[in-house]
C-alpha positions in Angstrom: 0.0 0.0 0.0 1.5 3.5 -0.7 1.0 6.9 1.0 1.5 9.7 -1.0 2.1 12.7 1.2 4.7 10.4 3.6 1.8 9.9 6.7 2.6 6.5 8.6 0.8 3.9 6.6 -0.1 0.2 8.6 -0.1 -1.8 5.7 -1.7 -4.8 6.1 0.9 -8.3 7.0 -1.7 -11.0 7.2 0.1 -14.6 8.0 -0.6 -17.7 10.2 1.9 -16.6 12.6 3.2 -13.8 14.2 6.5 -15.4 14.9 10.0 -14.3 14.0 13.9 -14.7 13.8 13.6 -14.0 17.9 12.1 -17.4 18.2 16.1 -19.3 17.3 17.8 -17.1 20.1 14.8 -17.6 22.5 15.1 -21.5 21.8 19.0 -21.6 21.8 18.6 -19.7 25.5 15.8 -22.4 26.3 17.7 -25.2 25.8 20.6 -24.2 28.3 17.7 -23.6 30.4 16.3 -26.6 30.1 20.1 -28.3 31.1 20.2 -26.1 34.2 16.6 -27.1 35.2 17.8 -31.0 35.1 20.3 -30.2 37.1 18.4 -28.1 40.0 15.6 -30.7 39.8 18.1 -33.6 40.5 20.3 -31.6 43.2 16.7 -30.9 44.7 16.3 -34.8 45.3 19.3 -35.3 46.7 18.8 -32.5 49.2 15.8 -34.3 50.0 17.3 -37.0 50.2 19.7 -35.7 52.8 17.5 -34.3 55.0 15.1 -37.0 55.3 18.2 -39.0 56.6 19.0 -36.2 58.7 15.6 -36.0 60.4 14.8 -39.8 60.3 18.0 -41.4 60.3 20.5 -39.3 61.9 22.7 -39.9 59.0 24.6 -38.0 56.6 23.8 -40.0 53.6 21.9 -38.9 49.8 20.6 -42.5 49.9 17.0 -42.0 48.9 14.5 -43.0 51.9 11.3 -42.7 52.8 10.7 -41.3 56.5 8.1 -44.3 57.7 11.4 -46.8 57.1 12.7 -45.2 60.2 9.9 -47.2 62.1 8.2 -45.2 64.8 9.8 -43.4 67.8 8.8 -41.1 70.5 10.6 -38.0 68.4 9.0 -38.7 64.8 6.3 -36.4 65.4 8.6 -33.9 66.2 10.5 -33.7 63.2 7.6 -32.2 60.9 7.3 -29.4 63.9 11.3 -28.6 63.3 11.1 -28.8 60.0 7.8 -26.3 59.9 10.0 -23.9 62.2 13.2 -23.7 59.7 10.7 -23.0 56.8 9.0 -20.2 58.6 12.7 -19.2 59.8 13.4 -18.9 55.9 10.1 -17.4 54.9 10.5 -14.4 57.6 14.0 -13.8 57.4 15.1 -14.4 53.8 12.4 -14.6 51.1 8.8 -14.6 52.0 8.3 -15.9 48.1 9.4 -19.8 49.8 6.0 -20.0 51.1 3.5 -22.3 49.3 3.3 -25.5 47.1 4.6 -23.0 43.6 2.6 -23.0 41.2 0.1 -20.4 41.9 3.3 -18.2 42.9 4.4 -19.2 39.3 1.6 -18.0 37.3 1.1 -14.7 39.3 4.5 -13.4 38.3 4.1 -15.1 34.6 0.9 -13.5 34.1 0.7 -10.6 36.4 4.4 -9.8 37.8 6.1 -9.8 34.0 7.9 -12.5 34.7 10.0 -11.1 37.3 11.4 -13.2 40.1 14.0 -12.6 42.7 17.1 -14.3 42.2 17.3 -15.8 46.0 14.0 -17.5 45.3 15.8 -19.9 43.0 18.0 -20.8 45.9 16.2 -20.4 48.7 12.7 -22.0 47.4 14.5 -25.8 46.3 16.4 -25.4 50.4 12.7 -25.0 52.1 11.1 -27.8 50.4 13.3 -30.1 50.7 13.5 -29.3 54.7 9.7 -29.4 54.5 9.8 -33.0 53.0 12.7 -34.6 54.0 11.1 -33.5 57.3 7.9 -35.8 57.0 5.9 -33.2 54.6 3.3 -35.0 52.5 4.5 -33.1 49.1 6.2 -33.5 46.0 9.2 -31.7 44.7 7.9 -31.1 41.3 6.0 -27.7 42.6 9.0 -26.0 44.0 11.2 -27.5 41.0 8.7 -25.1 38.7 9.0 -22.1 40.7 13.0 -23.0 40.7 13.3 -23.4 37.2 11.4 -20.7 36.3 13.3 -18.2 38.7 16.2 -19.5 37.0 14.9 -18.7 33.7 13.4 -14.9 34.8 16.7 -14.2 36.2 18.2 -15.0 32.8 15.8 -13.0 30.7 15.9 -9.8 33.2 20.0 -10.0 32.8 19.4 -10.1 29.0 17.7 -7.3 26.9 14.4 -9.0 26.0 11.2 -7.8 25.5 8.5 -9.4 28.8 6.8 -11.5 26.6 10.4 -13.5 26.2 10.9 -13.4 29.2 8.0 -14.6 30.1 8.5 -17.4 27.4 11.7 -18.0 29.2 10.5 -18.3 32.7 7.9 -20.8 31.8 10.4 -23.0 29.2 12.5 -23.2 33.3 9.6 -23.8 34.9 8.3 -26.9 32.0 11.7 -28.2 32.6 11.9 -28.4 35.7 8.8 -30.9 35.8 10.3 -32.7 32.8 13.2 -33.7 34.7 11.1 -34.4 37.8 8.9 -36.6 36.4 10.7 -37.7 33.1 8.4 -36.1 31.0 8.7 -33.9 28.5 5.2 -34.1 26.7 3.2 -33.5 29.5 5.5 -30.8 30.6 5.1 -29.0 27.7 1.6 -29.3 27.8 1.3 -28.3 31.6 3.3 -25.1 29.8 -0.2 -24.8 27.4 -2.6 -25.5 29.7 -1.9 -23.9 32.7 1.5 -21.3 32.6 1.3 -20.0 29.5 -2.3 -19.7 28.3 -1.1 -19.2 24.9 -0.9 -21.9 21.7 1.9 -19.7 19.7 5.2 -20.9 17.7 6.9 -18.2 19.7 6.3 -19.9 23.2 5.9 -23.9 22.5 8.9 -24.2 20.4 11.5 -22.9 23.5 9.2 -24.4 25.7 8.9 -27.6 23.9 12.8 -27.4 24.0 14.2 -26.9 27.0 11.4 -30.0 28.5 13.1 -32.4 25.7 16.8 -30.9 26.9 15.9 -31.4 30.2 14.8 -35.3 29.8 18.1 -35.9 27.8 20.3 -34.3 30.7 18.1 -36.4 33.7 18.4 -39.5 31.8 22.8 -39.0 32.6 21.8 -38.0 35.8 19.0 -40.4 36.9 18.7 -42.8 34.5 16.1 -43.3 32.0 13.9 -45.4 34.1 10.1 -43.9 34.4 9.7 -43.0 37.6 6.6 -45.5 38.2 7.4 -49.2 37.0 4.0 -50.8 35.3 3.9 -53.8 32.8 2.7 -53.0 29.5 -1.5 -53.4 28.9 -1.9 -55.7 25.9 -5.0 -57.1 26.9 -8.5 -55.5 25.0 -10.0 -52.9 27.1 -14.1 -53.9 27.2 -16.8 -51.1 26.9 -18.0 -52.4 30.9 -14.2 -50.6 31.7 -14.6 -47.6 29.7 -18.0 -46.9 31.0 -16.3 -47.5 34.9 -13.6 -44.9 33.8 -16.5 -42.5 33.1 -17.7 -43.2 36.3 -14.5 -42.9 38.2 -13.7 -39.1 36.7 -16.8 -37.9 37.5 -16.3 -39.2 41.0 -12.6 -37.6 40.4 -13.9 -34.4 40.1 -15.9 -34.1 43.1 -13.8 -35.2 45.2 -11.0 -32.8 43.5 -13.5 -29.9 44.9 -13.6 -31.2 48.4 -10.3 -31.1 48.3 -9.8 -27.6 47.0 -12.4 -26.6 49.6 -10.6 -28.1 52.1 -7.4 -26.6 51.4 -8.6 -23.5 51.0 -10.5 -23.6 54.4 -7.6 -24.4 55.8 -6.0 -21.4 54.6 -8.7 -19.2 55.9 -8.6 -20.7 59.6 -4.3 -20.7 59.7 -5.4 -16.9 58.6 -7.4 -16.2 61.4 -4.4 -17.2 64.1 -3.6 -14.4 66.1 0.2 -15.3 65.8 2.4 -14.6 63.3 2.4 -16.4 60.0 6.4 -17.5 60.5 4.6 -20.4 63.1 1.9 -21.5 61.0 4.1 -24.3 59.1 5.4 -25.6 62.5 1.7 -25.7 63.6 1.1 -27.6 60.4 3.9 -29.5 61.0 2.4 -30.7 64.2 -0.8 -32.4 62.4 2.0 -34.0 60.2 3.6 -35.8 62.9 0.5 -37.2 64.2 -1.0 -38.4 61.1 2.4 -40.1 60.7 2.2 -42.0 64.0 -1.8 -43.3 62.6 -0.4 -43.9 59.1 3.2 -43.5 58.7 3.0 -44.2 54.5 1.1 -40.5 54.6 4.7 -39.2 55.0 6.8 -37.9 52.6 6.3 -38.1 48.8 5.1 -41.2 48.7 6.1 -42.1 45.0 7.0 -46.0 46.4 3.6 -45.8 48.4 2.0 -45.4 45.0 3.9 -48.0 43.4 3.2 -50.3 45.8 0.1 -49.3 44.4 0.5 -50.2 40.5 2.1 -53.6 41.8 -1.1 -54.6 43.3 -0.8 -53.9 46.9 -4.8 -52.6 47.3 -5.8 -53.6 51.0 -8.2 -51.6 52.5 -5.9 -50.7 54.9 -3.4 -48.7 52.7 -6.0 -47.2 50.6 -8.1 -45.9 53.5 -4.9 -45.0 55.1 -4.3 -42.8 51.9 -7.6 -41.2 51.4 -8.4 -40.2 55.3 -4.7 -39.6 56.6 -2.7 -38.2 53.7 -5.7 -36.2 52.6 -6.2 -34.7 55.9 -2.4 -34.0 57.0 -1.9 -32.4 53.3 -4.8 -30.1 53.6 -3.9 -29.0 57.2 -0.2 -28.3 56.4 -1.1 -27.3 53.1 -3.4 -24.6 54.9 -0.1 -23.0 57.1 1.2 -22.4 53.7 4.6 -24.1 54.3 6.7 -25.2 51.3 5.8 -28.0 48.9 3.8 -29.4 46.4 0.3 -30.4 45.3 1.1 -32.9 42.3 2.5 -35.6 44.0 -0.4 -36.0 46.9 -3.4 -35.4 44.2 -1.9 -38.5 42.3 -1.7 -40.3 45.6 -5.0 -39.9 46.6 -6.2 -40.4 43.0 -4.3 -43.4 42.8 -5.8 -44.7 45.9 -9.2 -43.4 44.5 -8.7 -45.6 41.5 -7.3 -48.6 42.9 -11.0 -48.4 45.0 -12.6 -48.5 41.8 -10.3 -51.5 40.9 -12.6 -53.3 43.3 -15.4 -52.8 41.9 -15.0 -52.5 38.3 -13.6 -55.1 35.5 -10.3 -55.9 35.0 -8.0 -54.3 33.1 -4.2 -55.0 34.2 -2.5 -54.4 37.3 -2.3 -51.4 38.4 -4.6 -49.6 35.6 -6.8 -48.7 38.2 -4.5 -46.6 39.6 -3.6 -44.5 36.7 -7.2 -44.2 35.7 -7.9 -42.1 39.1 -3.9 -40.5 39.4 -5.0 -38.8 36.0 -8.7 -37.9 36.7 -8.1 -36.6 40.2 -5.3 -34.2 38.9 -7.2 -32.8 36.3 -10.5 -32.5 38.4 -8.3 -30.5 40.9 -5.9 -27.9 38.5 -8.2 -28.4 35.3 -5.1 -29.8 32.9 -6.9 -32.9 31.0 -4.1 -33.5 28.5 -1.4 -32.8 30.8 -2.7 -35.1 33.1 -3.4 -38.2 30.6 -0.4 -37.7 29.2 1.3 -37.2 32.6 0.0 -40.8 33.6 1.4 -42.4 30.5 4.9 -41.1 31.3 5.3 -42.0 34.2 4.7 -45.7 33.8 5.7 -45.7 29.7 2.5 -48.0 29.6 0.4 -46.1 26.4 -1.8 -49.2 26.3 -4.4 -47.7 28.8 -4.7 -43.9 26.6 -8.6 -44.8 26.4 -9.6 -45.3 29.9 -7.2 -42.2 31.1 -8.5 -39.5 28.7 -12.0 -40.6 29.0 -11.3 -40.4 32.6 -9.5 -37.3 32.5 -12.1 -35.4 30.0 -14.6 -36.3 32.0 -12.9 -34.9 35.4 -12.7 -31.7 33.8 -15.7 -31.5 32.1 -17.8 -32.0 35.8 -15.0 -30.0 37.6 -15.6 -27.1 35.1 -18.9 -26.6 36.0 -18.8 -27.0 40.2 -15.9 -25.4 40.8 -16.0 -21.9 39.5 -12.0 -21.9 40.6 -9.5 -24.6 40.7 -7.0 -25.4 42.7 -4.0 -23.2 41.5 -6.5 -20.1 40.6 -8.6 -19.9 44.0 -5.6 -18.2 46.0 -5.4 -15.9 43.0 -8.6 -14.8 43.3 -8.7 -14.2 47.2 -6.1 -12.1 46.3 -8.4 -10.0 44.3 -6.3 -11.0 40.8 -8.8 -12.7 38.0 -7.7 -15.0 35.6 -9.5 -16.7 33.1 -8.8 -20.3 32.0 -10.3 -20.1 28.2 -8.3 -19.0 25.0 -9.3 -18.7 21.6 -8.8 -16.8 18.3 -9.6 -13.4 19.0 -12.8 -12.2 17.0 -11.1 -9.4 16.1 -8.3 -11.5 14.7 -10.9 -12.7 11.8 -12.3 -9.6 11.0 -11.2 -6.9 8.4 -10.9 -3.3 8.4 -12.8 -3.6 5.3 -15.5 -5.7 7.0 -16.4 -3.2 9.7 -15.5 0.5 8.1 -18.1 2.9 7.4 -18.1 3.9 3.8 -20.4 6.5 3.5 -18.3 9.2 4.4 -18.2 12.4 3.7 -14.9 14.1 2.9 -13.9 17.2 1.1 -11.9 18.4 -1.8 -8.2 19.2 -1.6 -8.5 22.5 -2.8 -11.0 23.1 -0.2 -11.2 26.1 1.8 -12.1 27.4 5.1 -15.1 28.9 3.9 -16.3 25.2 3.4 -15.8 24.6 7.1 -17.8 27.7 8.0 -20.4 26.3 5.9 -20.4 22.6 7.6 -20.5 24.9 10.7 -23.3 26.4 9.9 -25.4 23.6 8.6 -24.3 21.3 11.9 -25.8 24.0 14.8 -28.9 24.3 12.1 -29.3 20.6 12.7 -28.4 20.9 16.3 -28.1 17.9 18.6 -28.6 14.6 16.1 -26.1 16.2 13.8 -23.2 16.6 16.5 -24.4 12.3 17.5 -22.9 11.7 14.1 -20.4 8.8 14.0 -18.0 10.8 12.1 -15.5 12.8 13.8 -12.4 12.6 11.0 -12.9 14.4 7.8 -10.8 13.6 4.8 -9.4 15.5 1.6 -8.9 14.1 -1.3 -8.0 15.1 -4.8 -9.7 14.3 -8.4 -9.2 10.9 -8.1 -10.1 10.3 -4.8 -6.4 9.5 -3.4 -6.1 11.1 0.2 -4.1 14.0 0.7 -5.0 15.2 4.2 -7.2 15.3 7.2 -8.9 17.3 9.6 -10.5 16.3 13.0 -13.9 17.8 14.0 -12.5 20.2 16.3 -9.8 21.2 13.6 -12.5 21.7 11.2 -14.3 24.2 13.7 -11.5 25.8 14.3 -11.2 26.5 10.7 -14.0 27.5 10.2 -13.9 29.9 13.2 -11.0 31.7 11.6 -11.1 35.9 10.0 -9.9 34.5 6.7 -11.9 32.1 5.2 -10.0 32.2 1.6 -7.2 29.9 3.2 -6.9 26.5 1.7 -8.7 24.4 4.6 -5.7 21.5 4.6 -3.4 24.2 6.1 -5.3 23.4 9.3 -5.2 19.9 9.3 -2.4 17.1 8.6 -1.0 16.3 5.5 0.9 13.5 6.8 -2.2 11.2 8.6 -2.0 7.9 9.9 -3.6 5.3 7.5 -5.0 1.6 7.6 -5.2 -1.1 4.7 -8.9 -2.4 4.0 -6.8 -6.4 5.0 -5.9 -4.7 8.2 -7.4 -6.6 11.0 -9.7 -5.7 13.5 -7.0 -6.5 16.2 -4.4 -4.8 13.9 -6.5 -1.3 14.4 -7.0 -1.8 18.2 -2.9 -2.1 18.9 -2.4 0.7 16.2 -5.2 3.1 18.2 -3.4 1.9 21.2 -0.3 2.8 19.9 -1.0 6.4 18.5 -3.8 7.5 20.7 -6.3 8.1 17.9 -10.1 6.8 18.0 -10.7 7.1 13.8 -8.1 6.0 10.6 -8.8 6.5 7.4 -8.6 3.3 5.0 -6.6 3.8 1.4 -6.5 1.1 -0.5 -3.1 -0.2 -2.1 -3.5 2.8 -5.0 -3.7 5.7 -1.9 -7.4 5.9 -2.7 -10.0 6.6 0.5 -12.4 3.8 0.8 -14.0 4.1 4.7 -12.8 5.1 7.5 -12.6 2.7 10.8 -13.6 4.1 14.4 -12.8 2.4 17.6 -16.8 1.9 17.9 -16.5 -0.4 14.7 -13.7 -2.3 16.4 -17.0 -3.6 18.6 -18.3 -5.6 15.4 -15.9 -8.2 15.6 -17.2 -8.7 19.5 -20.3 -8.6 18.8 -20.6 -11.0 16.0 -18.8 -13.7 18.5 -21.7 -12.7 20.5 -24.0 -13.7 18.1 -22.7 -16.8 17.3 -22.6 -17.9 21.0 -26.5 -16.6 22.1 -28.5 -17.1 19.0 -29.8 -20.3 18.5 -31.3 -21.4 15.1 -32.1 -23.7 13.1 -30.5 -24.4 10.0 -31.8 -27.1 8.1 -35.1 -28.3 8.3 -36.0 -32.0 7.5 -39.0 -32.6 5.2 -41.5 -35.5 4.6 -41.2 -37.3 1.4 -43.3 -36.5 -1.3 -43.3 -33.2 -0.8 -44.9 -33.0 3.0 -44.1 -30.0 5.2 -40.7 -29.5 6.9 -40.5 -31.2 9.6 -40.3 -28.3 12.7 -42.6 -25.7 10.3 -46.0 -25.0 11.1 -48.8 -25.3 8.7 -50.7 -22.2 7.4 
């Protein structure tokens, strides 16, 4: 498109994507990310390693252990009170940011902080946790490996020039990692990235993200083996429609008890709030409800990844899965609630496990263990609201893709019931008591699939070039004839153009007053306006206008076709079109074809007249 008198023209660049040459130096920065994650996620076990055999043991040793090995003494209920007290000692003193299981902390800064995170939180987060669980915590580690990974990756993009979306990009692709090399799985990292950090589908995020989750896998397999981190023989068998219709069952089950939960927890919050001490002693308080769960149930301690194994092998008594779904849930909601450090995904996959494996009971027989990744995946997703994360999360973990069916169905279903009882999940509700909103839905933007051309008026009226001011005094006169209806007009820009209709300037309503306002009426009338005007392309889009009013200030361009010829101009009221035509489509209800009887009867659905 040209612009003859040199104005700033927004010619239009229509394309798929919106991606550029950015996207190799963001993904070459992603994938040393994604290295450094692997490496914080694995020194993160061994820390917690080490201090479960320091509180349970007495030992300095990075021999992995769980704390109910230790058998039962007359001090285990203490060491979740100690460990409570250094975490509030770290929260108070050093970085408050420690506090909490990491992921609602992770997509307040992505979404509403800029991606900005202080460097000591990438030290000091991975230090708390693994005090919290090596001291009996109920947790995982993959939570505070996100917030770790992705403080690693802010830090990077805030010592780099980069624009906040990139960083942003970058503190996700750290945080993705960092549950990649937790769990061993890239796929469902990446779409934990999708689903729940980034709330985006664009080349520019998922290919670093996508990245650094497949560099770190590579680096954990040298550093933990490639083992998945759940052993499960391979389903062959035929899955029946009797099962599939259970696994319905089970996530709609899933996703009420994923809102008790959440309740729960969040209840918890609200009474540990209410304390009339400070907050530093609320993790040693829920540290205290730890150590006596763990003298009822000692499996309800730690992370419990061999408790759900035990699980998958076929250990189902009543015993252990009651023990699961009473004790574990209750100590994780009450130390949850003090807001110590830790994690949610590890104890929702417990307790769905556990769920599951109940089912198991009652339903037909798939394989071993199946049971239990039916309700890991479906309690997960009725609790944060990640289907495809969480089916594809199951299937990592155990490398068994023989039981996809059952675990979407499961998991769709989870989310579909979740959707409509919770208003909030899990990760979101602490957001919102904060008074931050955040919605969970993404689309195209309507404005995104409508043209300038679509929505400009083109009944305008403009003026000649060789206009002068005497013709403003004239459009005066006739506007306060007219009085209030004329000055309700939509039109507040008024062009000139020459002969052949190419535009050569513009004046704004109050220019054109002005104008005509003036002792000498003789002057050409473009002296008072701008020769030089901003300009859109009729393939502009909707959402190309909106950024470029954003961007200049203005409320009205006028739209020259690729020869400089007017054809409409656009207002920031048309930019409402595109909004309300996805209205449209989303109240009205219609029919649209109507059956008929053969031989020539009336459509079926039509009256008779």
């Amino acid at each position: 498109m040209t612009q003859p008198l040199g104005g700033k023209s927004y010619a239009s660049k229509l394309r798929d994507y919106s991606a550029d040459s950015r996207i190799l130096y963001v993904s070459v920065l992603a994938a040393g990310l994604g290295s450094v994650s692997a490496v914080a996620a694995w020194a993160l076990l061994e820390m917690i390693a080490l201090f479960t055999n320091l509180f349970y043991f007495h030992r300095w040793s990075f021999v992995g252990h769980d704390p109910w090995q230790s058998g039962v003494h007359w001090w285990s209920p203490l060491m979740p009170v100690l460990g409570g007290l250094l975490v509030g000692l770290i929260a108070r003193y050093l970085s408050p940011r420690v506090r909490g299981h990491g992921m609602p902390e992770a997509i307040e800064t992505i979404v509403f902080g800029g991606g900005k995170v202080q460097p000591r939180v990438a030290i000091l987060k991975p230090v708390a946790t693994a005090i919290a669980i090596g001291s009996g915590g109920p947790f995982g580690a993959e939570g505070p490996v996100i917030i770790t990974g992705g403080a690693i990756g802010s830090v990077l993009g805030q010592l780099l020039p980069m624009t906040g979306s990139e960083r942003t990009v970058l503190m996700v692709a750290g945080a993705s990692a960092g549950m990649a090399a937790t769990f061993n799985c890239p796929m469902s990292a990446t779409l934990l990235a999708v689903e729940i950090l980034l709330f985006e589908w664009r080349p520019r995020s998922l290919v670093p993200v996508a990245i650094a989750c497949v560099t770190a896998s590579a680096v954990r397999r040298l550093l933990l083996g490639p083992q998945p981190l759940l052993h499960m023989a391979p389903t062959g068998a035929p899955i029946y429609h009797s099962a599939i219709l259970c696994a319905l069952i089970l996530g709609i089950v899933a996703a009420f008890v994923a809102a008790g939960l959440s309740k729960a927890v969040h209840f918890s919050e609200a009474m540990f709030a209410k304390l009339p001490i400070h907050w530093m002693w609320w993790p040693a308080i829920g540290g205290l409800g730890i150590g006596l769960g763990g003298l009822v149930f000692p499996k309800a301690l730690g992370v419990g990844y061999s408790t759900i194994q035990e699980m998958i092998t076929g250990d189902t008594a009543w015993k252990l899965l009651a023990g699961i779904l009473v004790i574990k849930s209750l100590i994780w909601v009450f130390s949850l609630g003090s807001n110590t450090a830790g994690s949610i995904l590890a104890p929702l996959l417990m307790i769905g496990g556990a769920l599951g494996a109940v089912m198991g009971h009652l339903a037909p027989v798939m394989s071993q263990g199946a049971w239990v990744l039916v309700g890991m995946a479906s309690v997960l997703t009725g609790a944060i609201g990640c289907p495809l994360t969480s089916a594809m999360l199951a299937l990592e973990l155990t490398h068994n893709g023989g039981l996809m069916l059952p675990v979407l169905l499961a998991s769709v279903a989870a989310y579909a019931v979740s959707v409509l009882v919770m208003p909030r999940s899990m990760l979101t509700e602490s957001l919102s008591q904060r008074g931050l909103h955040l919605s969970r839905e993404f689309g195209v933007d309507p404005l995104e699939t409508m043209l300038a051309s679509q929505a400009m008026h083109t009944s305008v009226f403009a003026l000649s070039d060789d206009a002068t001011r005497k013709d403003a005094f004239d459009w005066l006169s006739k506007m306060e004839e007219r009085g209030g209806e004329a000055w309700s007009h939509w039109q507040r820009v008024f062009p000139l153009v020459d002969a052949e209709e190419r535009l050569t300037g513009l004046l704004t309503r109050s220019q054109m007053m002005t104008a005509a306002k003036q002792a000498d009426l003789s002057q050409p009338l473009v002296l008072s306006g701008s020769t030089t005007p901003t300009t859109v392309s009729p393939r502009n889009t909707l959402r190309e206008c909106a950024v470029m009013m954003a961007e200049t200030k203005l409320t009205a361009f006028p739209v020259v076709n690729g020869e400089g010829k007017l054809v409409g101009i656009i207002t920031i009221d048309d930019l409402l079109k595109g909004r309300s035509e996805q209205a449209r489509r989303e109240s009205d209800r219609e029919r649209v074809l109507r059956l008929r009887w053969p031989f020539g009867g009336r459509a079926v659905g039509q009256s008779g007249k």
